[in-house]
N, C-alpha and C positions, 0 to 999 in steps of 0.2 A: 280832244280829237274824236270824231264821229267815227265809230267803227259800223254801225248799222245806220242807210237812211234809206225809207219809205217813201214814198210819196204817190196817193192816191191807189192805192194797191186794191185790187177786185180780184175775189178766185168765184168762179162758176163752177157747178160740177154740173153735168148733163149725162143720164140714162135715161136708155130706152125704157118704154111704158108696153111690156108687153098685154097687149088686148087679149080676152079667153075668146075660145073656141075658134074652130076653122075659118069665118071669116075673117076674125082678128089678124090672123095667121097670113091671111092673101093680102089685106090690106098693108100690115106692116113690110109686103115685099113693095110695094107701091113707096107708099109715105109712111116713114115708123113715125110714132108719134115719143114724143121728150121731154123728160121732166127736168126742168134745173133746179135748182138749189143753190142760192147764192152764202159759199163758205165765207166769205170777207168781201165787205162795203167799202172804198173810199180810206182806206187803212192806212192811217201815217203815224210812223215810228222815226225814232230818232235816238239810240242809244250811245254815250260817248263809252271810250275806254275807262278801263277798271270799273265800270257799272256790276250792280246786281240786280236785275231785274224781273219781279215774277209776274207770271199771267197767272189771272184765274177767272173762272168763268165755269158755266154749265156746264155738260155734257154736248159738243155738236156747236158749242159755240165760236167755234174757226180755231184755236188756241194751235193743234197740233198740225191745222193745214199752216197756220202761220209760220212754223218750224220748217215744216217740211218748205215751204218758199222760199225760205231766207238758206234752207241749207242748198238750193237749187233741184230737189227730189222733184218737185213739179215744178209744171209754168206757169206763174201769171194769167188769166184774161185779158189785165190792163193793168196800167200803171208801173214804178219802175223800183225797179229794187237795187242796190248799191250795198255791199256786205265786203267788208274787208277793201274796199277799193276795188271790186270784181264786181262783175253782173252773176250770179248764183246758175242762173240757169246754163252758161258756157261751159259750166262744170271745169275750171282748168286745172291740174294738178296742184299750181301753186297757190291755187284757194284753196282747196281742199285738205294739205299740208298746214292748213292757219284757223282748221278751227276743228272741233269732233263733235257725236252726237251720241247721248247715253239716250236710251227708253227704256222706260222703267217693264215694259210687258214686250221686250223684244230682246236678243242677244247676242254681243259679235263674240260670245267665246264658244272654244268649241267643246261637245257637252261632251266628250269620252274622254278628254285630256287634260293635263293640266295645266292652268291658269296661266304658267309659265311657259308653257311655249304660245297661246296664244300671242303672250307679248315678243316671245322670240318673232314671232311670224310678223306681228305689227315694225319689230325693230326693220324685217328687211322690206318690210311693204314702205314705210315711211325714209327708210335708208339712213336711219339715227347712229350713229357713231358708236362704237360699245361703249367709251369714256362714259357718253350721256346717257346712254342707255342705262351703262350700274349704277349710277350717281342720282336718276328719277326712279328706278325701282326699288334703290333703298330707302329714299326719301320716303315714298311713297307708303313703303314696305312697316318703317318706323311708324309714320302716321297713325297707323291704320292696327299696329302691332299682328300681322297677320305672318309672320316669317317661314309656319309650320303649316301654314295651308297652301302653298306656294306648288309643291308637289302634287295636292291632292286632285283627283279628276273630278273634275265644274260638277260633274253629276252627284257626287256627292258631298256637296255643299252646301249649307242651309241660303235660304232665299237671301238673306243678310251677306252674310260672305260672299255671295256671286255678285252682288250689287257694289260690293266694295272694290272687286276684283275690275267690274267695268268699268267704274271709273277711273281705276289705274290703267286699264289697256286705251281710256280715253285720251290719257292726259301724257302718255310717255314722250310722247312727239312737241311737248311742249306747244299747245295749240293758244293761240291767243284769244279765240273765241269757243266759250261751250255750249252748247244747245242741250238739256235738260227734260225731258217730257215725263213728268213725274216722277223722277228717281226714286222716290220711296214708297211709292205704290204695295201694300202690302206686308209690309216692314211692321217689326217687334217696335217699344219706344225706346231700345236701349238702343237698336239700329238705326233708328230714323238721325236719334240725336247723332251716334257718330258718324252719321254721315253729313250732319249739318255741320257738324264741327269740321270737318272733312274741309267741305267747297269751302267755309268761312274764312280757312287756314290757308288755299292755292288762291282764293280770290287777291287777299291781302298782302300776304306773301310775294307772290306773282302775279299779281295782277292783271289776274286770268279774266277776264270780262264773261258775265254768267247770264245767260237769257232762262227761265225756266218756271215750268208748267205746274203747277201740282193745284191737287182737291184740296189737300191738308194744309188748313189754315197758318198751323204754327212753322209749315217749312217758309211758310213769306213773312213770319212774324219775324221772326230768330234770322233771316238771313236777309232780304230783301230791303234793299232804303230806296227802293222807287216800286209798284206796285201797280198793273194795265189790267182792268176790268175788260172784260170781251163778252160782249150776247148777242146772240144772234150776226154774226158776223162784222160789229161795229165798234167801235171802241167806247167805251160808257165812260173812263175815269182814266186818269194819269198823276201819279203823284204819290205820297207817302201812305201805307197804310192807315197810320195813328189817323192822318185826317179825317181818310176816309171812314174808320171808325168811329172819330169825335163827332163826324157831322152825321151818322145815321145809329149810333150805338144811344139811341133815346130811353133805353131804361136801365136803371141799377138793380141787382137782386141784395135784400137786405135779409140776413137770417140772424132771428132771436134768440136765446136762451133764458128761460124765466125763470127765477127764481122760486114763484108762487105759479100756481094753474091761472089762465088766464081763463074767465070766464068769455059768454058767447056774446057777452053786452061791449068787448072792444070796438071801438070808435076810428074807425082808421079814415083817414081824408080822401077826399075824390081824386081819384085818378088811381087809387093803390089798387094794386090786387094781390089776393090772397092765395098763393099757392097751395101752402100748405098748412095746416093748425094742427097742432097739436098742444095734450095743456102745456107743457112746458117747451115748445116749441114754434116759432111761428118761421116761415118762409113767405115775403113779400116780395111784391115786382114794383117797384115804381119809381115815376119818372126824375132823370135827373135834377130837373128843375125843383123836386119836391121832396128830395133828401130830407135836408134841414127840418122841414113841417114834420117828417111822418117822425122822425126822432125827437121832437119837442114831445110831440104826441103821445107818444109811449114810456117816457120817462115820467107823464103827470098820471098815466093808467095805470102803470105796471111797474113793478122790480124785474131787473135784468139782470144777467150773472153774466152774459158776453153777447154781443154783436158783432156782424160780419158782413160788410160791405162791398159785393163786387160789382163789375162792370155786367153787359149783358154778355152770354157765351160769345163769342166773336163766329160761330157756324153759323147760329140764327142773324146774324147784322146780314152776313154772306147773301145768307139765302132770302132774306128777304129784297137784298139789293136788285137779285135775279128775275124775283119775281115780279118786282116794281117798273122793270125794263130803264127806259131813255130818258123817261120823263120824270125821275127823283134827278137829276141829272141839272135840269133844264133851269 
């Protein structure tokens, strides 16, 4: 079942271009002049229920106008949006009761109090039952093992704990849809992971359907089985990470351990590159096609005491996706 669909979705933003000095100033009472910026192209999406879905993409690449559309915060240019069996921008209450929105650099608690009346306040905005109400905050409460921060006020809270806190003030209402705009923005790794374990466990569990943004590679590794590249306002890729990784993750890093000092007469095959040398160390880059070669290679040069074969960092595949634009695509 289709819980989100798109179809040909354009957002414009237009400001005025103020001109310096006093003519500028007479002129723009006349005719202002405007600059647009087109946030999203021709945008078609299609997400069914219990999906988990992540965007990533640049800085400015539509990602978070695309959020804000879908939750009806803005409107359109063009094209037509369908969320929940609603149109987003009618804003009706009974849309809005069926889905929530965490951001990771914004906050619906309130910072002098505690965390728990937040939720009290959400229980009478959303009009949750108490039954359901004690039954999702203890849940949530378990998950999370936070039972003694519960009292404490937001403001003294580490970044970590208020992020756990939002998305239980997200989730109390039982929302079938979550919108995500990098929830871990700024997070320890011991934070980021429990909160991946976090959505992993209401996704599955409940079969919360999860749309969500992030910079950090491993929150779309660890969570994500469909994955929307976005630049410049267009859609570049749809589909599984790992592929997207298999088809542009073009080199391995091989690191050596020698036995004996290697001298400066090693012979490595074309295409390799040498990171690092050291005598009893080397760090290579090369291509996956040329594994096999460069390890015949150094087994007839040199004694080895271990080798260590990984993929290429998964930030650099990212960034250079970004950089390549439409046309690695194509």
């Amino acid at each position: 079942m289709s819980i989100i669909q798109v179809t040909n979705l354009s957002k414009i933003y237009q400001r005025p271009v103020k001109e310096p000095g006093f003519k500028g100033s007479l002129k723009a009472l006349v005719k202002r002049s405007v600059l647009q910026k087109k946030a999203l192209t021709d945008f078609n999406l299609r997400v069914e229920e219990g999906e988990l879905v992540g965007l990533i993409g640049p800085n400015g690449a539509g990602k978070t106008t695309l959020v804000k559309l879908l939750c009806g915060i803005i409107q359109p240019t063009s094209g037509s949006l369908d969320v929940l069996g609603f149109k987003p921008g009618e804003l009706k209450d009974a849309f809005r009761r069926q889905y929530a929105v965490v951001m990771g650099q914004k906050s619906q608690l309130w910072w002098d109090l505690p965390a728990l009346d937040t939720f009290r306040l959400n229980k009478e905005i959303y009009g949750i039952p108490e039954e359901k109400f004690k039954k999702n905050l203890h849940e949530y409460v378990d998950l999370f093992g936070i039972s003694e921060l519960l009292q404490v006020p937001v403001r003294n809270l580490s970044l970590g704990e208020r992020m756990k806190m939002e998305l239980m003030a997200a989730l109390l209402h039982d929302p079938r849809l979550i919108f995500l705009d990098e929830p871990t923005i700024g997070l320890d790794a011991i934070a980021q992971k429990q909160i991946r374990l976090f959505l992993k466990e209401i996704n599955t569990r409940r079969q919360v359907t999860i749309l969500m943004t992030s910079h950090y590679m491993d929150d779309i590794r660890h969570l994500c089985n469909r994955t929307i590249v976005i630049n410049e306002g267009e859609k570049m890729y749809d589909g599984s990470l790992e592929n997207l990784l298999t088809r542009f993750q073009g080199q391995r890093d091989v690191q050596v351990i020698l036995s004996e000092p290697v001298g400066l007469g090693l012979n490595l095959p074309d295409g390799v590159t040498c990171r690092e040398r050291q005598p009893y160390r080397l760090h290579l880059q090369v291509p996956r096609s040329q594994v096999k070669e460069l390890l015949s290679s150094l087994l007839l040069q040199c004694e080895m005491d271990d080798i260590r074969i990984e993929d290429e960092e998964i930030g650099n595949v990212i960034e250079r996706i970004y950089r390549s634009g439409r046309e690695v695509f194509a």
